[in-house]
N, C-alpha and C positions, 0 to 999 in steps of 0.2 A: 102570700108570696113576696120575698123582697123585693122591691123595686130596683135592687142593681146587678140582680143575676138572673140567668135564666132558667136555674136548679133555688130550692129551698135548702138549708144548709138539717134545719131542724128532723128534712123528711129521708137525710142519705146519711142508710146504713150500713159502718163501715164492714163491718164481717160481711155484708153483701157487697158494698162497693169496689172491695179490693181482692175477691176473690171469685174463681169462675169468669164468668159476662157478664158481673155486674159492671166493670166500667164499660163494654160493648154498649150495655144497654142505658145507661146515663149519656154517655156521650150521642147517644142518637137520638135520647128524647132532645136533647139539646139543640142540634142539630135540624131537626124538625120545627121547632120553635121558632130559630131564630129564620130556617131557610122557607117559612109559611108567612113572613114578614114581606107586603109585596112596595119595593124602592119606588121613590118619587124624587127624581132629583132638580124639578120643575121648580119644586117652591123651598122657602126657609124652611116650613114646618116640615116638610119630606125630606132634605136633608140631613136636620136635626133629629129624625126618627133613625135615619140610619146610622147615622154616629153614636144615639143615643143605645142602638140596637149593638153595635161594634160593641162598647163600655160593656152590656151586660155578658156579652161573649170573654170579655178577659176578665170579668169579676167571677165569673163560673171557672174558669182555670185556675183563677187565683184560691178562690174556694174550697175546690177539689184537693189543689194541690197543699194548702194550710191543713183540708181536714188529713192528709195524707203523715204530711211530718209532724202532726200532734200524734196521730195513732202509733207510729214509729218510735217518737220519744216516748210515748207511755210504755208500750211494749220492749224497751231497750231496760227502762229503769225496775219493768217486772224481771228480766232475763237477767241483770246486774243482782238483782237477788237471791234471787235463785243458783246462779252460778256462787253468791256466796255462801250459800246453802250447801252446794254441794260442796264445796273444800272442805268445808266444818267436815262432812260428815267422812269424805275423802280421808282425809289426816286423822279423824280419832278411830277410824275402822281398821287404818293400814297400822297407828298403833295397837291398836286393840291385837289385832291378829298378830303383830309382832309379841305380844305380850304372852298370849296361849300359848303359840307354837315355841316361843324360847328353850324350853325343857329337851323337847326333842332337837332341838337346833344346838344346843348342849352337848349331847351325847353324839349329834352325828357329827360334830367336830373335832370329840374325844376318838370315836369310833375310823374317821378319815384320819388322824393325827397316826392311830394304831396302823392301818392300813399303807401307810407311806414310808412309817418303818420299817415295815413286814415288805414291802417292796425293795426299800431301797436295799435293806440286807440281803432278797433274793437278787435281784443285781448284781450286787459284790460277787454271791455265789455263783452267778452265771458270766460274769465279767473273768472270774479265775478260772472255770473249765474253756471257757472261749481260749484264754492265753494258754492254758497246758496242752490243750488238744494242735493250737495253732503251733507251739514249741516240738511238736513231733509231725510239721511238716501234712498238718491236718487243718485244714482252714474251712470249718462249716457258718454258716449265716449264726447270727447268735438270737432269732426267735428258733431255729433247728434245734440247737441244746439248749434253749432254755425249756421245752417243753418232753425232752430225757427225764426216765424215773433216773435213780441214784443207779439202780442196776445198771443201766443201761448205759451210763455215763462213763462208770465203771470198768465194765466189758469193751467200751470204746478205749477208753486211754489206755486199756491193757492192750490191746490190737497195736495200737499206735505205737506205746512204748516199746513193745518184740519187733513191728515191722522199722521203727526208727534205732533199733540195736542193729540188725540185718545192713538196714543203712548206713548204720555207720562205718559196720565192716566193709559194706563193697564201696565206699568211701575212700577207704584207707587204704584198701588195693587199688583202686584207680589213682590216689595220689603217689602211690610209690611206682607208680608204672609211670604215671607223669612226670615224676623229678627225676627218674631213668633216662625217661628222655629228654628232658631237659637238660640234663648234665651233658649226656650224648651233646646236644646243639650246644650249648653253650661250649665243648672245648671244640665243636668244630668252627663256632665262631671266633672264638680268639684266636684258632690258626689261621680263619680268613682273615681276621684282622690284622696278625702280624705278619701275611705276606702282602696284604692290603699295603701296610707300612713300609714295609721293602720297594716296593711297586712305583709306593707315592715319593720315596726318594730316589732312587732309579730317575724318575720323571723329571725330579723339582731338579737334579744334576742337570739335565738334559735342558728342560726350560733354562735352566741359568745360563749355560756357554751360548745357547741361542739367542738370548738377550745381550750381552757381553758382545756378543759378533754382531747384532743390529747396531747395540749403542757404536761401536768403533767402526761402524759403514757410516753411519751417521753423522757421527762427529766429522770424519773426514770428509763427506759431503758439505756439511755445515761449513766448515774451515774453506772446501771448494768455491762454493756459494757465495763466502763473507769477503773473498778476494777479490769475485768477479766483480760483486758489486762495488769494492770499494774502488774498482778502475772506475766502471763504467763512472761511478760520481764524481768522479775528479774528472773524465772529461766532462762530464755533464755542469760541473763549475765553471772549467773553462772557456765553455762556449756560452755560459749565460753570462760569464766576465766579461766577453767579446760582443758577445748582441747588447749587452745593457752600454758599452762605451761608444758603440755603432750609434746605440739609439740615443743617446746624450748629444753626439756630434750633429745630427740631423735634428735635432730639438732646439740644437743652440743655432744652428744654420739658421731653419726656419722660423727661427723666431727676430731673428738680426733682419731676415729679410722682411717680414710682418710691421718690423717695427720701422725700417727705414719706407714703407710702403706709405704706413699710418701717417708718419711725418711729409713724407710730398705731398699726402692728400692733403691733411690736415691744414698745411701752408697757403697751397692753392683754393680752400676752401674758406681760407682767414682772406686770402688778398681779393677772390670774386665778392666775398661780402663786405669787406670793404669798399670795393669800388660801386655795386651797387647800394650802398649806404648812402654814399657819397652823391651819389648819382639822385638818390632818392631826394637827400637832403636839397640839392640844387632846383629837382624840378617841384617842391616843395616850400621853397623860398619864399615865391612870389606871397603866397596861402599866410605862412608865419608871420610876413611883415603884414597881411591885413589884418590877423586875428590882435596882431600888439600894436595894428595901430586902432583897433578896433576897444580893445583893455583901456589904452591911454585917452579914446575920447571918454568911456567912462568913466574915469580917471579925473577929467577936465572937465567933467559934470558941474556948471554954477548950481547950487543951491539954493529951490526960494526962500523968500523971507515967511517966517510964519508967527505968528503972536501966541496961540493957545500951549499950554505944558505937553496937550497931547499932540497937537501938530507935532512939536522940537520931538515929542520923542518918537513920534512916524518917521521923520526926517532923519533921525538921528541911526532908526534904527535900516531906514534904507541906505542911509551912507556905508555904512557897514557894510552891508549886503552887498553892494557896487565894488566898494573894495573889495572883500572877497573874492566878488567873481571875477575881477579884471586881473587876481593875483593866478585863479584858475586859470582863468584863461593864458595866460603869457606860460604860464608850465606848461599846460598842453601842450602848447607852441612851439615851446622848447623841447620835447619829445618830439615831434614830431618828423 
């Protein structure tokens, strides 16, 4: 028995294995085997039995499934033969019997060739009784006369031709009965037509003097119309000449009075702001003379003495600074 499956490879036979219950009956011995194994999982060695039992469980699938697709491969490369066996014999049978049967395949080509002329010319023949038979106002299906003996065909287009002479005669007395009466209408139409014409200038006189007498009510309205209006405009200028110089006079009025308004205001509005400027300035005064005298003691600032470059130039640069702001300040001052 191998030591890493739970099946012998040398004892599984495949014409058993792979058909019927022979894998039923592999797979259960198997199954039995490995499920009559009883676990320990207490110690190394009963651990390692069941794992070592697991391994032989997928060496037996691996097994099975190897002997499986070797058997497949073997069986594909026999059927690849085979199949090329039968093409061989496929292709030289289906020549072969091309080759016998030719002779006859010959003649019934010659024999259909005859039969298609012998058709088509029966056509023709049955294509012109269709047309003669249909030319005497006889229209049969054309399998009907195709299957007429000669007699028969005969005996018809004779029927046809005596009852299509008949026809033509009572033809020719209906048409002259018809252009009888046609003639009849036609001069009874031309004399309705020419008192039709009478009729319609009779009318078109009459339209015309009635038009002629609208146009001259018309015109003369129009001319009525084109006076009235042209009063009513000329007073209607007059009086927008007279409103437009009305409303200029009250434009220039009001506006001389606007403007001498704007000016008193204006005046009295310069002289209150003046005197409270003035006023301002006054109660103001005392404020401006401290803020310059306030600039001038800055101004009058003694300078210490100092030795170092950076001293002079602290010193130098707050004298500056003083100056400035005593220049600020005296503007202020001076706005204010």
């Amino acid at each position: 028995m191998s030591e890493t499956a739970l099946v012998v490879a040398e004892k599984l036979d495949v014409a058993v294995l792979f058909t019927g219950d022979g894998m039923d009956r592999i797979l259960k011995e198997i199954e039995t085997k490995a499920m009559a194994h009883v676990p320990d999982i207490s110690t190394d060695t009963g651990r390692d039995d069941i794992k070592s039992l697991a391994h032989k469980v997928a060496r037996s699938k691996t097994l099975i499934d190897d002997l499986g697709k070797d058997t497949v491969s073997e069986w594909k490369k026999k059927a690849k033969a085979i199949d090329e066996h039968r093409k061989t014999a496929r292709d030289f049978l289906d020549n072969l019997k091309v080759k016998v049967r030719q002779p006859l395949t010959d003649w019934e080509a010659i024999e259909a060739e005859k039969k298609a002329e012998e058709d088509a010319r029966q056509k023709v023949i049955i294509d012109n009784r269709v047309l003669s038979l249909s030319q005497g106002n006889c229209n049969l299906p054309w399998m009907e006369v195709a299957t007429m003996t000669d007699e028969e065909y005969t005996a018809k287009l004779n029927s046809v031709e005596a009852t299509c002479l008949a026809e033509i005669e009572k033809q020719k007395a209906e048409e002259a009965g018809r252009k009888a009466e046609s003639d009849r209408l036609e001069k009874v139409r031309v004399e309705q037509e020419a008192e039709a014409k009478r009729l319609a200038e009779v009318q078109r006189k009459i339209d015309e003097q009635e038009r002629k007498s609208r146009e001259e009510i018309a015109e003369a309205g129009a001319k009525i119309e084109a006076e009235k209006k042209a009063l009513e405009d000329e007073k209607r200028r007059d009086q927008e000449c007279k409103d437009r110089e009305a409303f200029e006079l009250r434009v220039k009025a009001d506006a001389a009075i606007a403007a001498e308004k704007d000016r008193q205001e204006r005046e009295a509005w310069e002289a209150k702001e003046k005197a409270e400027k003035h006023k301002r300035k006054l109660a103001l005064r005392p404020d401006c003379d401290k803020l310059n005298d306030y600039a001038n003691s800055l101004l009058s600032l003694v300078e210490p003495e100092v030795d170092s470059a950076e001293a002079k130039a602290v010193m130098s640069w707050a004298v500056k600074e003083l100056n400035d702001l005593a220049g600020c300040i005296k503007i202020k001052a001076s706005d204010l």
